[in-house]
N, C-alpha and C positions, 0 to 999 in steps of 0.2 A: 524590266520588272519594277512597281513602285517599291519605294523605302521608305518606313517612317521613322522616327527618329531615335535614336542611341544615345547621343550626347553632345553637352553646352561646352566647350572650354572658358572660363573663366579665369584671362590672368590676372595675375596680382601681383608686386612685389614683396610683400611680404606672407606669404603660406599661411603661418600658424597665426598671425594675426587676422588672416581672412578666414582663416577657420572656426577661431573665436566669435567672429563676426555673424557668419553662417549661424552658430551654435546660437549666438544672442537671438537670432531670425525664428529659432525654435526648432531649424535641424538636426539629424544625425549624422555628424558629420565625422570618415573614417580617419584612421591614422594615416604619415605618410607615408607614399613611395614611392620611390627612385627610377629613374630612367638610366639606362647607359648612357641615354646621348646628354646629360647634365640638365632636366628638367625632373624636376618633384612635382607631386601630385598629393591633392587631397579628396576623397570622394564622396558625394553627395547622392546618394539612390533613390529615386522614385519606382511609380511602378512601370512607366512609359519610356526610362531612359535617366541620366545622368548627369549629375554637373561636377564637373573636374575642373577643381582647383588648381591652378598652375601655377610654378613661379620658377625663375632661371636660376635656377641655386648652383649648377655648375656650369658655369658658359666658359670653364675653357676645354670643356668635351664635347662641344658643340661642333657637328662637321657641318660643312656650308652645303650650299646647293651645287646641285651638277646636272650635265645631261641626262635627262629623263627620271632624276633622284629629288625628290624635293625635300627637302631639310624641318622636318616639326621644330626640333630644336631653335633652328637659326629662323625662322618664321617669325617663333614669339619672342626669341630675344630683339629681334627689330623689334617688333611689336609692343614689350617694355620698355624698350627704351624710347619710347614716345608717352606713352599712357598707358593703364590700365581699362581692362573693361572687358567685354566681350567677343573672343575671338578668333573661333571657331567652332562653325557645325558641322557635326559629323552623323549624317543618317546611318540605318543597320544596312549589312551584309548579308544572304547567304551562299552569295560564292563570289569571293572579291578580284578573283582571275578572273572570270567573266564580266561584269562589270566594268572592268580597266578595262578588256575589250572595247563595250559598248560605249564607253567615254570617249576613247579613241575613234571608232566610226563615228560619233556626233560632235565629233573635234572641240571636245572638250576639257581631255585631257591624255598627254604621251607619258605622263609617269608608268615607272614600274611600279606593280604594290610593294609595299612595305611592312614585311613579317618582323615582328616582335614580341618576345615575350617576357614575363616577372611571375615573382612570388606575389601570392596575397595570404590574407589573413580570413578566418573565419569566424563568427563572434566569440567562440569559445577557444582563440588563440592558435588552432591549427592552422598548419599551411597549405596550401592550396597552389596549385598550376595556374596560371593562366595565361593564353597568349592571342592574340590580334592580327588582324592582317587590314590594313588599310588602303586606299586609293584616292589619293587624293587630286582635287581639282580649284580651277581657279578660274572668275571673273578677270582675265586681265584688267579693268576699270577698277577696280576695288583694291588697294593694296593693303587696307586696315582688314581685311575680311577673308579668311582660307578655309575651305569647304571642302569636304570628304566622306568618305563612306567607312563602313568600322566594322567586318569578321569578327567574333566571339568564336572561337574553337573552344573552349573549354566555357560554353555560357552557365552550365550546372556549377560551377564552381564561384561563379560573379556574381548571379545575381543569389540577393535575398532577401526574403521578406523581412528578418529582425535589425537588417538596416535601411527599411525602408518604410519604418515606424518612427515620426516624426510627433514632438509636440506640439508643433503648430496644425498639426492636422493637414496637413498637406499631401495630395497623394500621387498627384500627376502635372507634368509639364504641360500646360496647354497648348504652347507654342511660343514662337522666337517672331519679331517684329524689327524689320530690317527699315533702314531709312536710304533715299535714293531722292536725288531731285525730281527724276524722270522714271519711277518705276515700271512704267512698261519699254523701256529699252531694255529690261533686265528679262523680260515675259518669256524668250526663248532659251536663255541660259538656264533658267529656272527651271524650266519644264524638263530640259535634259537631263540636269540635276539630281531632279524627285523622281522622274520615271514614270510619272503620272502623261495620262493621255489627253487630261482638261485642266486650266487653271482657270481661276475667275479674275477676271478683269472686269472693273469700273472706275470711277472718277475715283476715288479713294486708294484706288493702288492696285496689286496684283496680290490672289490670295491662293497658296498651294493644301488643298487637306490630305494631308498625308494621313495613315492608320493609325498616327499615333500623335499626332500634333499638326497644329496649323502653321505656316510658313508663309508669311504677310511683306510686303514690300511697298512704303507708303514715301511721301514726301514729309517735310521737316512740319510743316502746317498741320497735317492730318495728325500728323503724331502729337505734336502738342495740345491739338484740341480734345483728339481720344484719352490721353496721360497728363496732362499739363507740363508737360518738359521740352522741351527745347535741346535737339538734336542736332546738328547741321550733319548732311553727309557728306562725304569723304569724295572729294573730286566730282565727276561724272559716275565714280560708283556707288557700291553699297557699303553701311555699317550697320553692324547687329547693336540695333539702339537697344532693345530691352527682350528680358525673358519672362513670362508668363506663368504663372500656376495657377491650379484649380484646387478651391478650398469646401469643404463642404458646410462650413461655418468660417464666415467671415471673423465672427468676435470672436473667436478661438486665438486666428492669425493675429490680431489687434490686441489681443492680451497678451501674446509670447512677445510681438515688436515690443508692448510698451514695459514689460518687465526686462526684458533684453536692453532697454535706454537706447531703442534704434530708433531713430529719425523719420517719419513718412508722414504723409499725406492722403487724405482721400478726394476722388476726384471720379463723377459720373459714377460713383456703387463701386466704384476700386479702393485699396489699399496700393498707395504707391512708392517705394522706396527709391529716394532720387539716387544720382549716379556719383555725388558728392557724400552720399553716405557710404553708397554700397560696391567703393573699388572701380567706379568707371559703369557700373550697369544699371539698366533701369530696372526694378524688380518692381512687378506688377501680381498683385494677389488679387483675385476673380473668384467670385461665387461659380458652383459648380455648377453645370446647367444639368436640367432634371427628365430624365429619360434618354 
């Protein structure tokens, strides 16, 4: 079954300073919360899916990896302790036992799922259930990059419209733009991945259209001349070079960066915030396309 997309992880080392950061961008960006396994969250709502701020605020409750267990926690604390930036996608779910199935018949991945749950909050201070069931997968070529799939069991209590009301006018994820020396060695991992039955392949890369966003895998070159940034990827694999949104007013987005005192450039009808501003990622603001 295809998936489209649920959420960005974006780590950082420091949370509430990348929170601020978000907020300067012209987001609405939520309080934090706690993981048992020692990672904190902060969250960012669209209407397509989510960006989760992450940072290792307890790494000595962090359990490692094991036999068919893959460790979130012990993931991004490598992960931080290398850099900051983009790093992981996790499409939706709706039934993540099945799914882990069909990863395992396309040898893509032997994990068990991974059920967990927290408290949330609601804008007027109540609390709320909610809980996850994930399945996660991995490019072995790619160790900067962890991919997965994401259960909402209690999704009436997650999502909401009054935090998904943003200043900058922002309303939707357009998509995530992966860099890869050789993006079509990645062409059948990908397809398993999404669950889609076509992908588009040409000189420019490999491109998945999920229901809910695009899923791009380009070389260092194509990326730079599309963004003007300079990416190098990660071995023979991939890195989640930048994330995408869709604005329906460009000057909107351009007046929250520049009252916010955030750093960017424009480049080919973009708004582009480089990865020396914005924690390791490339933030990319897009006119909305019309129809």
């Amino acid at each position: 079954m295809p998936h489209g997309f649920d959420h960005i992880a974006h780590t950082v080392h420091d949370l509430d300073t990348a929170g601020a950061f978000y907020t300067r961008l012209g987001f609405t960006v939520g309080a934090r919360n706690m993981h048992a396994w020692g990672t904190h969250n902060r969250i960012v709502q669209l209407r397509n899916g989510f960006i989760e701020l992450l940072e290792v605020a307890e790494p000595e409750k962090i359990p490692p990896h094991a036999a068919r267990s893959f460790s979130f926690g012990a993931f991004h604390r490598d992960y931080a302790a290398a850099h900051q930036g983009l790093s992981m996608l996790l499409l939706n779910s709706s039934d993540a036992a099945a799914d882990a199935r069909a990863y395992e018949a396309a040898g893509i991945s032997d994990y068990e799922v991974f059920n967990f749950g927290r408290e949330g909050k609601r804008p007027d201070g109540s609390v709320v259930k909610l809980a996850f069931s994930l399945v996660f997968t991995s490019d072995p070529t790619s160790p900067d990059l962890s991919l997965a799939l994401c259960q909402h069991h209690h999704p009436e209590n997650f999502w909401n419209p009054a935090f998904q009301n943003h200043g900058n006018g922002v309303s939707r994820i357009a998509g995530v733009v992966m860099v890869a020396d050789n993006p079509s060695d990645h062409h059948i991992f990908l397809k398993a991945y999404t669950g889609l039955s076509d992908l588009h392949s040409n000189s420019l890369g490999v491109r998945a259209e999920t229901r809910d966003g695009v899923i791009e895998i380009v070389d260092p070159v194509a990326f730079r001349d599309r963004f003007g940034i300079q990416v190098k990827a990660s071995g023979e694999g991939m890195t989640m070079g930048a994330m995408r949104f869709e604005a329906a007013d460009l000057g909107r987005v351009e007046a929250a960066l520049r009252d916010g005192g955030v750093g960017f450039r424009r480049h080919v009808g973009r708004l582009v915030v480089p990865p020396d501003e914005a924690f390791g990622a490339t933030l990319i603001f897009e006119p909305a396309k019309v129809g």
